[in-house]
N, C-alpha and C positions, 0 to 999 in steps of 0.2 A: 619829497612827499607831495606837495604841490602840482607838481607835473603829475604826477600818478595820481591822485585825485581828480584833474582836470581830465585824461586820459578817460579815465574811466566813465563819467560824467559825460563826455561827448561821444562812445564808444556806443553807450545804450539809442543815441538818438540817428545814428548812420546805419542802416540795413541795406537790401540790395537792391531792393526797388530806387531808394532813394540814388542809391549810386548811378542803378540802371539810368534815370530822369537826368543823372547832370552827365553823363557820357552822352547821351540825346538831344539834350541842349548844348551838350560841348560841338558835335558833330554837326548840330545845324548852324550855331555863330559862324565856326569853321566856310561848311557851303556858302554861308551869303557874305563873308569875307571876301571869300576868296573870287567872287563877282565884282568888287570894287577894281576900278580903273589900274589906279598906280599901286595895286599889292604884284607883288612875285610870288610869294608865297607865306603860306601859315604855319608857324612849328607851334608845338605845345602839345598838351594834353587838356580833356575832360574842359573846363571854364578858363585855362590859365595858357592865356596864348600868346604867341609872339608874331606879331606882321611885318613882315619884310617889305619895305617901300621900294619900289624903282629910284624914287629920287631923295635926297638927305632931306625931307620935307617934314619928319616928326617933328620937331618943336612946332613949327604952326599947324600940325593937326592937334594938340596937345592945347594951344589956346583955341583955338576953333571947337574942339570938343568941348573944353570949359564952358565957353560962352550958351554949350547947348545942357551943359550939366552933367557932360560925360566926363569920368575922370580916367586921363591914361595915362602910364608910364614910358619914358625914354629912354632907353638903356643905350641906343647908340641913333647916330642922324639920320638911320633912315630906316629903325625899326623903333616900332610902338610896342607897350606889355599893354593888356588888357588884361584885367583879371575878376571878372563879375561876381557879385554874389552867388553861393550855392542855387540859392532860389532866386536866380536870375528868369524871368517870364520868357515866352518863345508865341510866336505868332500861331506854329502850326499845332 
């Protein structure tokens, strides 16, 4: 009952615009990712991404991120999760 109250409840507040704006902001993190030096490559979808490192370097991007206030996940030594807020801001 809980879950289908909660469903319902976040259901009214996600339209298509709004989707439209985080697949836009999904695809621009993506492009200036995938400018960074040591990535090979980006997987994921929409905000929820996975960076492929050249080198097993994630744990100290992960304190280095902290120190800047950015928080990332390790799921293995040389890919980071990143998973921003819906309403994550975009420059352009």
């Amino acid at each position: 009952m809980t879950i289908s109250v909660a469903i319902a409840g976040a259901t009214g507040y996600v339209d298509a615009e709004f989707l439209a704006e985080v697949t836009h902001k999904g695809d621009y993190l993506r492009q200036e990712i995938e400018k960074l030096p040591l990535v090979e490559r980006v997987r994921g979808r929409g905000l929820m991404l996975g960076i492929v490192l050249a080198q097993p370097v994630a744990k100290q991007a992960v304190r280095d991120g902290l120190a800047q206030g950015l928080i990332l996940n390790v799921p293995s030594e040389n890919v980071l999760r990143l998973t921003p807020p819906l309403v994550f801001p975009t420059m352009n």
